[in-house]
C-alpha positions as CSV (number, residue, x, y, z in Angstrom):
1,X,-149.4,99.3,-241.8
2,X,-146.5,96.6,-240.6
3,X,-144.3,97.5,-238.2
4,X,-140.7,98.5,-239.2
5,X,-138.8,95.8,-237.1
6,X,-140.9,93.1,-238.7
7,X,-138.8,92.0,-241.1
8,X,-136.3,91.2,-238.1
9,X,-138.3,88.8,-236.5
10,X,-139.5,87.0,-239.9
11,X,-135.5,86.6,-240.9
12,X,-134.3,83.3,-239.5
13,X,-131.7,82.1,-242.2
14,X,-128.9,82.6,-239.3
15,X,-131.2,80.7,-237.0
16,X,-131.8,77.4,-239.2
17,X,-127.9,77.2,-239.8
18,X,-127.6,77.3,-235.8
19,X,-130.2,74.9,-235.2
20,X,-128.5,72.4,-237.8
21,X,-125.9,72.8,-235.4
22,X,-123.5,74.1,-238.7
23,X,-123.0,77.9,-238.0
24,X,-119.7,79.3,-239.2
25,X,-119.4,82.6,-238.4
26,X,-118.4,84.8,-235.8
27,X,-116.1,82.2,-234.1
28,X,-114.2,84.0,-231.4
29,X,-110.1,84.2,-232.1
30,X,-108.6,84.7,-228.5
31,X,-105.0,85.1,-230.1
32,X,-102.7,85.0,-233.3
33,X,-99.6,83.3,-233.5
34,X,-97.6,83.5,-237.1
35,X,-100.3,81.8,-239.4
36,X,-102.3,79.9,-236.7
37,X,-105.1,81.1,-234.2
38,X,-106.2,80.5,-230.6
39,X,-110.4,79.7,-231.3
40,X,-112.4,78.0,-228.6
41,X,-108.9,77.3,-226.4
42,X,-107.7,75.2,-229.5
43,X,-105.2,76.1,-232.0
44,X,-106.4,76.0,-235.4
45,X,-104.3,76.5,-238.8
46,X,-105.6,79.6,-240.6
47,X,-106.1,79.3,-243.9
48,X,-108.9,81.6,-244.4
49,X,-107.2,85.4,-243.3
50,X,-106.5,88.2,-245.5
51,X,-102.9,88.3,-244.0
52,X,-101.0,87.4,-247.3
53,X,-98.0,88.5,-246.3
54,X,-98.1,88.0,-242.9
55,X,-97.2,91.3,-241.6
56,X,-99.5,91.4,-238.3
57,X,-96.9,90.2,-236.1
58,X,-93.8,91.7,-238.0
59,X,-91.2,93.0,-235.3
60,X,-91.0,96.5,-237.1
61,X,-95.1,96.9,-238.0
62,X,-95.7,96.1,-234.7
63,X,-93.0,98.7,-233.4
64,X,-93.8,102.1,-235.9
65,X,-97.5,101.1,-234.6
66,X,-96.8,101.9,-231.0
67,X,-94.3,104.6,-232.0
68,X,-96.7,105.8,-233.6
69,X,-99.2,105.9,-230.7
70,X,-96.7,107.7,-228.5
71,X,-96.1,110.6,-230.7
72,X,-99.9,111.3,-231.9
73,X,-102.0,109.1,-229.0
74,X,-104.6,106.4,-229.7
75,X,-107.1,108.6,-232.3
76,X,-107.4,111.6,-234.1
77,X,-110.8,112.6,-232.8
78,X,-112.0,113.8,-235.7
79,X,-112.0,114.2,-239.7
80,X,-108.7,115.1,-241.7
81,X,-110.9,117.8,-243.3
82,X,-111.1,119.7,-240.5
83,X,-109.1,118.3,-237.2
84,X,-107.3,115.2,-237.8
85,X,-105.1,116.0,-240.2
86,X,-102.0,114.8,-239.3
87,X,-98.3,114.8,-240.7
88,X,-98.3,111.3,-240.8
89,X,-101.7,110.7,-243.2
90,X,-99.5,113.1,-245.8
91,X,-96.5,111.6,-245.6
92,X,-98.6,108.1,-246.3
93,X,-100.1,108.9,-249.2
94,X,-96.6,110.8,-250.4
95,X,-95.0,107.1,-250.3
96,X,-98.2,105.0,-251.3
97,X,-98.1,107.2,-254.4
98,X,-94.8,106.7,-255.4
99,X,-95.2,102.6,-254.7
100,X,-98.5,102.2,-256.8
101,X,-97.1,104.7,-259.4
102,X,-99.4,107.7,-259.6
103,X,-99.6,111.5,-259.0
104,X,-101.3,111.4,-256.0
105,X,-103.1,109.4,-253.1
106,X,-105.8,110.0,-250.9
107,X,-105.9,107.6,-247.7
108,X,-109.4,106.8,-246.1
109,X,-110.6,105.2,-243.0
110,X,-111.7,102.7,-244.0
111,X,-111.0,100.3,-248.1
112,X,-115.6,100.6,-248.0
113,X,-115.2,104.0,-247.4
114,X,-112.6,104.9,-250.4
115,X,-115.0,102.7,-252.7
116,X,-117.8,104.3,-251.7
117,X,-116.6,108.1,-251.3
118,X,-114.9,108.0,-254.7
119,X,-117.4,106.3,-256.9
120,X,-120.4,108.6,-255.2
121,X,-118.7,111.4,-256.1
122,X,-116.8,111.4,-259.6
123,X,-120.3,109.3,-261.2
124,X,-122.7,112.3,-261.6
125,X,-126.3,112.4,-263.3
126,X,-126.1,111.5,-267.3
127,X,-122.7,109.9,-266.7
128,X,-122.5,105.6,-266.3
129,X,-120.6,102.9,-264.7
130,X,-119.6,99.6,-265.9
131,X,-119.5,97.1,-263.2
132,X,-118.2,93.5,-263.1
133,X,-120.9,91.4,-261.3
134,X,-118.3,89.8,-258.9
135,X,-117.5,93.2,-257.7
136,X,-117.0,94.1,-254.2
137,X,-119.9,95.1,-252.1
138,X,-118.0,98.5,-251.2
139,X,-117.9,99.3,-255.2
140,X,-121.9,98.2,-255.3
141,X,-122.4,100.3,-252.6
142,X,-120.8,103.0,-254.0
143,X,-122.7,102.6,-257.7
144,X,-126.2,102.4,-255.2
145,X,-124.5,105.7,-254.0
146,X,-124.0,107.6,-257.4
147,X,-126.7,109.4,-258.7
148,X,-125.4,108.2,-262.5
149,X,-126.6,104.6,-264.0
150,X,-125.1,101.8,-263.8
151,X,-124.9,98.9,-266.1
152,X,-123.4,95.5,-265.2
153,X,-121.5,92.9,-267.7
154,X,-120.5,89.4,-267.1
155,X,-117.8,88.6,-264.9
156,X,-113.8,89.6,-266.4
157,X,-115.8,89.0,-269.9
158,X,-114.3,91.1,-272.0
159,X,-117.0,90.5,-274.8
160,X,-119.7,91.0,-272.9
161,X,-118.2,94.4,-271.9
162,X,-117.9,95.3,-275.3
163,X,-121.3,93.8,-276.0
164,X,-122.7,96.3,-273.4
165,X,-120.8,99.3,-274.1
166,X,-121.6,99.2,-277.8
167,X,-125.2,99.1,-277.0
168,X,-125.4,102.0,-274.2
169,X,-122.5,104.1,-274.5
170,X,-123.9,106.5,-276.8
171,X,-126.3,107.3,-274.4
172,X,-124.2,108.7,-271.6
173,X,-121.7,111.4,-270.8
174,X,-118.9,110.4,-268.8
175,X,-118.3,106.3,-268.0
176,X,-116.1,104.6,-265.7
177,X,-115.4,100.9,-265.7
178,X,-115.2,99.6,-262.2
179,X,-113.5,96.1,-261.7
180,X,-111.3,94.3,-259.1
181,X,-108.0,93.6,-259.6
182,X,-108.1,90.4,-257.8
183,X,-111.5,89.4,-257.3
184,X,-112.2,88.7,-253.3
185,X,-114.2,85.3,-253.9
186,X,-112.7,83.1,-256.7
187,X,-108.9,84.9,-256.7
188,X,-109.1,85.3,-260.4
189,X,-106.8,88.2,-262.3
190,X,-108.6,90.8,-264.0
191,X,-107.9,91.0,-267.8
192,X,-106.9,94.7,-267.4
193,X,-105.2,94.9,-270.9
194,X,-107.9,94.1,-272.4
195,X,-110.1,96.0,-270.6
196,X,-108.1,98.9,-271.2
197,X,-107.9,98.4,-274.5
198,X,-112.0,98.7,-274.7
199,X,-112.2,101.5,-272.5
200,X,-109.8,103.9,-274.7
201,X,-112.0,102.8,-277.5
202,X,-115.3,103.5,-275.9
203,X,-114.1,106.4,-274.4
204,X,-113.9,105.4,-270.4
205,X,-112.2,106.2,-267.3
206,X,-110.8,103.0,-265.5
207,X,-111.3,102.7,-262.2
208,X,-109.7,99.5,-260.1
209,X,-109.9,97.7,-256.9
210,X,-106.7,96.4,-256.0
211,X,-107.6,95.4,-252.1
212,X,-106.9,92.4,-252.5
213,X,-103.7,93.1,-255.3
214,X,-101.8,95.3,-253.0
215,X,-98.7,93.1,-251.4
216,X,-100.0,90.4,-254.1
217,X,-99.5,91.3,-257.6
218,X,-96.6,93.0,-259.2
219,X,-93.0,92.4,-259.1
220,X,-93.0,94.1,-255.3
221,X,-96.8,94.0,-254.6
222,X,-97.8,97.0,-256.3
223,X,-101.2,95.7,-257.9
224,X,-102.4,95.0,-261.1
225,X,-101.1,97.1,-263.4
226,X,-97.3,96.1,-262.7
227,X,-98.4,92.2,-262.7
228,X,-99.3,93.2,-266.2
229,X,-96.7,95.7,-267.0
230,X,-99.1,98.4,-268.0
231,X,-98.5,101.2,-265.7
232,X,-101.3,104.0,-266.4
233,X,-103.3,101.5,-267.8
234,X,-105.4,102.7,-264.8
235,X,-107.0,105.9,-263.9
236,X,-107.6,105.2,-260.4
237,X,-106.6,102.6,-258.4
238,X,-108.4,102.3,-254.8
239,X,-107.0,99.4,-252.2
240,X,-106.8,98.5,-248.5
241,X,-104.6,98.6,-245.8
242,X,-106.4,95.2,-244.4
243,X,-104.8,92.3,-246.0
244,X,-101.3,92.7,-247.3
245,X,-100.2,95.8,-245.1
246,X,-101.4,94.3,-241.6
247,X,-103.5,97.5,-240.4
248,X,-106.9,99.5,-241.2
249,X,-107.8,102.1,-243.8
250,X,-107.7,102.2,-247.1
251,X,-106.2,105.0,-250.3
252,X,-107.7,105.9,-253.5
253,X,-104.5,107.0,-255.9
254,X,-104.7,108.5,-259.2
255,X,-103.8,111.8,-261.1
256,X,-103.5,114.7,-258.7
257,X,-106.9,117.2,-260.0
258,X,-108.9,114.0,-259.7
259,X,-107.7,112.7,-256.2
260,X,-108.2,116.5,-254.9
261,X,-111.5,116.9,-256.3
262,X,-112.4,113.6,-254.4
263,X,-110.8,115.0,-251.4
264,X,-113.1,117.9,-251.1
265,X,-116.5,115.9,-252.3
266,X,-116.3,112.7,-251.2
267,X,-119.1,113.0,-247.7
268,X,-117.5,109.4,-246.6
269,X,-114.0,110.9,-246.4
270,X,-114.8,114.3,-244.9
271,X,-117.3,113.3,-242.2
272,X,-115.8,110.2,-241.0
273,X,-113.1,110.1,-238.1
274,X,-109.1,110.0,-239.4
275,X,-107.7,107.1,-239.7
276,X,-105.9,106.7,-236.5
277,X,-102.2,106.7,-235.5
278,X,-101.4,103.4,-234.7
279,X,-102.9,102.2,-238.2
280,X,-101.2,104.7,-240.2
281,X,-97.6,103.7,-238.3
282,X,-98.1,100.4,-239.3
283,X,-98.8,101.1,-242.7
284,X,-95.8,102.8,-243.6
285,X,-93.5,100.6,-241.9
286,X,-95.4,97.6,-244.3
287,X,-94.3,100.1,-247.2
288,X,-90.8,100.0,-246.6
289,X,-90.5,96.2,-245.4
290,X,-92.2,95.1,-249.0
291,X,-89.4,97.0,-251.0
292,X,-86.5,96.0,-248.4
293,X,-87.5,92.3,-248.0
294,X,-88.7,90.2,-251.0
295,X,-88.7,87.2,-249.4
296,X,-92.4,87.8,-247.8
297,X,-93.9,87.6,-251.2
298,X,-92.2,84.6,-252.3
299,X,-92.7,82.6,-249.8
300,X,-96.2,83.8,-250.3
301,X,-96.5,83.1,-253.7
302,X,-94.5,79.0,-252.8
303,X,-97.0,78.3,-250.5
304,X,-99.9,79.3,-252.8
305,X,-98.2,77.4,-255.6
306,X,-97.5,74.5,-252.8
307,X,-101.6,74.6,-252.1
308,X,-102.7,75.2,-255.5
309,X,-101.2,72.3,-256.6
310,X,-102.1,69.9,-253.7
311,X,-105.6,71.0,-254.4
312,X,-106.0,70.3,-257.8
313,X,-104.6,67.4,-257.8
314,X,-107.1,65.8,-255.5
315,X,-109.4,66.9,-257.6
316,X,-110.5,70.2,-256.3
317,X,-112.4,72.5,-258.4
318,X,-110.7,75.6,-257.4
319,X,-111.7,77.9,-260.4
320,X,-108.3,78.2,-262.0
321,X,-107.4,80.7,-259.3
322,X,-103.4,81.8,-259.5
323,X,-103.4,83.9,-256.5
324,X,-103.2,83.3,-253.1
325,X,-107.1,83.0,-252.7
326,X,-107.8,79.2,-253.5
327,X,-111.8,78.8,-253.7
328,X,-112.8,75.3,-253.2
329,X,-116.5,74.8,-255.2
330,X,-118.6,73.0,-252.9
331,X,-122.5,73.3,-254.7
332,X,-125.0,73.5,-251.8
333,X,-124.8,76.2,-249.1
334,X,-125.7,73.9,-246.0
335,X,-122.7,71.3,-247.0
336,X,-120.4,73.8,-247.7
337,X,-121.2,74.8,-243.7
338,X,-121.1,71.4,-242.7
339,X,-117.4,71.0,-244.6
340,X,-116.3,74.4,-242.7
341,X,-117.6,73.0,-239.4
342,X,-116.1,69.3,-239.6
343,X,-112.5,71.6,-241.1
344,X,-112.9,73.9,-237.8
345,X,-113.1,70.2,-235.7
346,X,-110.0,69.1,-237.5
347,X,-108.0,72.3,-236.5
348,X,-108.7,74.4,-239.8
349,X,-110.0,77.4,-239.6
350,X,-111.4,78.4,-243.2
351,X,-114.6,80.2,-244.5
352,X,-117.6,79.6,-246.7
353,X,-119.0,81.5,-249.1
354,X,-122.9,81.3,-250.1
355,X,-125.6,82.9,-252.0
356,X,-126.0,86.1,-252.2
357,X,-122.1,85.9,-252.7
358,X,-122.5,83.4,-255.1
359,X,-125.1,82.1,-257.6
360,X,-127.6,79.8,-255.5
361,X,-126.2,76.2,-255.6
362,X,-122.5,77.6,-256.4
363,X,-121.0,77.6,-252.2
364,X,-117.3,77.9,-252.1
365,X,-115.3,77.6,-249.3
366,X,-113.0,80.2,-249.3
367,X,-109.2,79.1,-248.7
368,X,-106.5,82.0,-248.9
369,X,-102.3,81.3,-247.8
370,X,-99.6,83.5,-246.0
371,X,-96.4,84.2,-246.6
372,X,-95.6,82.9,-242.8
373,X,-97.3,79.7,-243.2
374,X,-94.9,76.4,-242.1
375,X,-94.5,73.5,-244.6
376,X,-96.0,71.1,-241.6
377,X,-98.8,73.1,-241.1
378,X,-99.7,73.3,-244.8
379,X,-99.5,69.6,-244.9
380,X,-101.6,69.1,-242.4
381,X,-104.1,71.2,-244.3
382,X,-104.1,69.4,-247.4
383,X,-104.5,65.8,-245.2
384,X,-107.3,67.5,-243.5
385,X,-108.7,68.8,-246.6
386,X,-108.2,65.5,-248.7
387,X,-110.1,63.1,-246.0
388,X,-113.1,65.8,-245.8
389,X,-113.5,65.8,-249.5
390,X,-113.6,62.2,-249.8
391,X,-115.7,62.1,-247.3
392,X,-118.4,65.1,-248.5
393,X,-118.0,63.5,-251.9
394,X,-116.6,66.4,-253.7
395,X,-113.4,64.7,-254.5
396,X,-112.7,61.2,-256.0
397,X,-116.3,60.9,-257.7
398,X,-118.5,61.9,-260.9
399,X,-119.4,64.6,-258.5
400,X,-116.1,66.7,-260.0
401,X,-117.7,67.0,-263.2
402,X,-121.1,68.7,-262.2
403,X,-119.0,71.1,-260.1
404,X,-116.6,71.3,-263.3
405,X,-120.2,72.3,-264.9
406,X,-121.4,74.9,-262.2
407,X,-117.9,76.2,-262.7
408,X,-118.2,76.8,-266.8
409,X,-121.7,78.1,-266.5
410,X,-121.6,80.4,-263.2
411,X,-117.9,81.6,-263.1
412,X,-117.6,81.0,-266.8
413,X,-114.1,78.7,-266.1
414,X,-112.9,77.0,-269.4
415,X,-110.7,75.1,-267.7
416,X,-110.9,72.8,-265.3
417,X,-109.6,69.9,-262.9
418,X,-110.6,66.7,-263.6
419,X,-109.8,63.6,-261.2
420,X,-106.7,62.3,-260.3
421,X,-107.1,59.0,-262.0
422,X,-108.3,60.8,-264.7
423,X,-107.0,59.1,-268.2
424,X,-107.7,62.7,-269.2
425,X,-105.1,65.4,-269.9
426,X,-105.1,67.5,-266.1
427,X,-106.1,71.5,-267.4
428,X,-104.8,73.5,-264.8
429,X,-103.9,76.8,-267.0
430,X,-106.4,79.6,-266.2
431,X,-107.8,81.2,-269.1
432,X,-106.2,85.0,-268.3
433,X,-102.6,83.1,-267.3
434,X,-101.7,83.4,-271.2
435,X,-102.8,87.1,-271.2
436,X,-100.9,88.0,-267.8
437,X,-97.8,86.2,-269.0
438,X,-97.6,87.5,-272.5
439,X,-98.2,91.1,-271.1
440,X,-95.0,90.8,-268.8
């Protein structure tokens, strides 16, 4: 017999990337000012937060937030099934309805906990889900959680989902395609008419995660499916309150009988704590600020643009990404610490992403942009960024075209960046562009 906490002393990943002197995680932020943070008593230009529109420290948010608190207190000590109910979750969900353009909405405690709650309880036994493999961990968790199958295609490969859904949908009773909206790693556009196109054919429910499309997409922010113009192309569209709206929580919306039959049967929603005052304030006040001022989402979508094309044109491999999530494809998992580390030196605070995240040998570092991000601070970014590359030899040599490899193969990119002194045409058009642009 082994001891159950054996596994914890035998697991020293986390202790080899602290003795190489390269950890990147859990750095301490002692404050936030606009797009930079306070992080070891330096200032440091963030360029790795979820905060696309830059909300946090929004006079009004931060106002309706303690409003909020003086009316209702700090918590609701309990779950909106049975005590913490309060007028201000309905009144939420009323307006997030009418924003993301369905019947109803449901509002969580947490974006994991509408993922998982939802998809553990609509996916029963003989009934499937088809899941993109760069899914979320919250929409694994939840397919883990349903007692249905589960059957993964390639990543926003619309052949391969047909390829998979010819072979196995006979087989089942009810199916639901699960996908992101934005995906959280590589920022790439799901190719939802498509997708929807395949599940009316195969006879699917469509079921997308826009955490990361809320505030992003859309003519106002309000996800996918107005990016691409196809309103009900959707049957439920789950998303956070943690990025674009500056708060905590997260909503599952969709038509009314389905979003009450997850109320009543989803175990994450009814036994876990309401989400709480101050979080709910803030989230309605983000609401109403999207629709009355515009200008957060363009300058969001400038300074992306601004980054984007800074990027590339160094030579970046950035994966075609057009949102405000920028990977940078690094290859090992120890370099890409050691570029995070030298960045966080420089006063740039970004983020790495390794395996199991990504395919072993396929580290990105993770860059993402704000709406309240300054020209001189984006600069400095890119100068930072450029003299790091050079100097990691991701930029500037051959090493662009095994990355550009990695990137075909592993992401399945088929198009890329090539090097500035290229004599080559520059590709910079990502493959779904066409499709979003000829939808809208």
């Amino acid at each position: 017999m082994m001891d159950l906490f054996a596994k914890c002393s035998a697991y020293d990943e986390a202790k080899k990337i602290k003795a190489a002197g390269l950890y990147p995680f859990f750095r301490p932020i002692q404050s936030t000012v606009g797009s930079s943070v306070v992080s070891h008593g330096k200032r440091r230009v963030m360029i790795g937060s979820n905060n696309y529109l830059g909300l946090t420290h929004h006079p009004r948010v931060q106002e309706a937030s303690k409003r909020a608190i003086d009316i209702f207190g700090t918590g609701c000590t309990g779950s909106r099934f049975l005590n913490g109910n309060l007028a201000l979750h309905e009144e939420l969900e009323a307006e997030l309805a009418k924003f993301v353009g369905k019947e109803s909405a449901l509002v969580f405690s947490t974006g994991f906990l509408a993922n998982q709650g939802s998809i553990s309880c609509l996916v029963g036994r003989g009934d499937v889900i088809y899941c993109d493999r760069e899914n979320h961990a919250s929409i694994i968790e939840g397919t883990r959680v349903a007692i249905g199958d589960t059957v993964k295609y390639r990543h926003n490969d619309m052949a391969d989902l047909e390829r998979v859904l010819k072979q196995t949908r006979q087989d089942y009773d009810g199916a639901l395609i699960i996908a992101d909206g934005v995906f959280s790693m590589s920022g790439d556009i799901l190719n939802l008419p498509e997708l929807a196109q395949l599940a009316k054919q195969y006879n699917c429910r469509v079921y997308v995660d826009d955490a990361h499309a809320l505030g992003v997409l859309g003519p106002r922010g309000e996800g996918t499916e107005a990016h691409f113009n196809r309103m009900g192309a959707a049957d439920l569209v789950m998303g956070t309150f943690s990025k674009s709206f500056a708060s905590i929580g997260g909503y599952i919306a969709g038509e009314k009988e389905v979003v009450d039959f997850i109320r009543h049967k989803a175990r994450p929603f009814m036994f876990s704590a309401a989400m709480p005052p101050a979080a709910v304030g803030a989230v309605l006040e983000c609401l109403k600020i999207v629709q009355e001022e515009p200008e957060h989402l363009q300058n969001l979508r400038s300074n992306a643009q601004k980054m984007r094309e800074g990027l590339e044109s160094m030579g970046y491999n950035t994966l075609n990404s057009r949102t405000p999530i920028i990977p940078l494809l690094i290859g090992d998992d120890y370099q890409a610490y050691g570029f995070v580390s030298k960045l966080y030196e420089h006063g740039v605070f970004a983020t790495p992403v390794a395996r199991p995240a990504v395919p072993e040998g396929c580290a990105l570092i993770r860059t993402s942009y704000m709406a309240t991000h300054e020209e001189a601070d984006l600069n400095y970014a890119l100068e930072v960024l450029e003299k790091l590359g050079k100097e990691f030899g991701i930029i500037g040599t051959e090493r662009q075209h095994e990355l550009a490899e990695l990137a075909r193969v592993h992401f399945g990119v088929k198009t890329v960046s090539l090097p500035r002194d290229s004599k080559k045409e520059k590709v910079v058009q990502n493959e779904y562009a066409a499709v979003s642009a000829e939808a809208r």
